[in-house]
N, C-alpha and C positions, 0 to 999 in steps of 0.2 A: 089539375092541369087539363084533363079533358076538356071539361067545359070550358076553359078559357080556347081551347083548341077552336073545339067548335063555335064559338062565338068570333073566331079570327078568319074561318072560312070563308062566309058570307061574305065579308067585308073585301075580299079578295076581287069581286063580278064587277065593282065599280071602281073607275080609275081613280078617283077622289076620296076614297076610304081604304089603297091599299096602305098607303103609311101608317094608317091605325091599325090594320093588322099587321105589320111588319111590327109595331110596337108589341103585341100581345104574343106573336110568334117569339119573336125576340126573350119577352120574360120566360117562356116557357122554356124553350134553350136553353136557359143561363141556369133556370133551379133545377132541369133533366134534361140537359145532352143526346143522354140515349132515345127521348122520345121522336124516333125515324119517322111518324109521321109530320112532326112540327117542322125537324129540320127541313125536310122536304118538301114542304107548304112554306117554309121561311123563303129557301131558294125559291122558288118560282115569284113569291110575294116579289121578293128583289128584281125577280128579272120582270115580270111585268111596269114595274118601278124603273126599270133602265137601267138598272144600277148590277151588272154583269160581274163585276170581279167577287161583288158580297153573294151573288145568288152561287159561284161556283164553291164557295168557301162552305155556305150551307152545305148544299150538296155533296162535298167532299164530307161534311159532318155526318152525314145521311149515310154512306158509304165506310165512313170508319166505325159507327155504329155495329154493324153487318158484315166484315168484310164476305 
């Protein structure tokens, strides 16, 4: 999952490859949850994407990981 991580970063600097990493952040969530960096690279992915209620949902994921 790391690598997939890291290969989801990048994609995050340009406004036209954030949906593909929103895709790759996404996978990585769904098979480990607990990984608080993805979740929290997932939110912000969303909120640069405009998409505000799913970046707070991440982030709440980010946070129940940790409390």
């Amino acid at each position: 999952m790391r690598s997939l991580y890291e290969q989801a970063l990048p994609l995050m600097k340009e406004p036209g490859t954030v949906p593909e990493a929103i895709e790759k952040l996404r996978l990585i969530v769904k098979v480990q949850p607990d990984f608080q960096e993805a979740t929290y690279a997932l939110g912000y992915a969303y909120f640069l994407n405009g998409e505000l209620d799913e970046a707070i949902e991440a982030w709440n994921l980010t946070v129940e990981a940790d409390p």
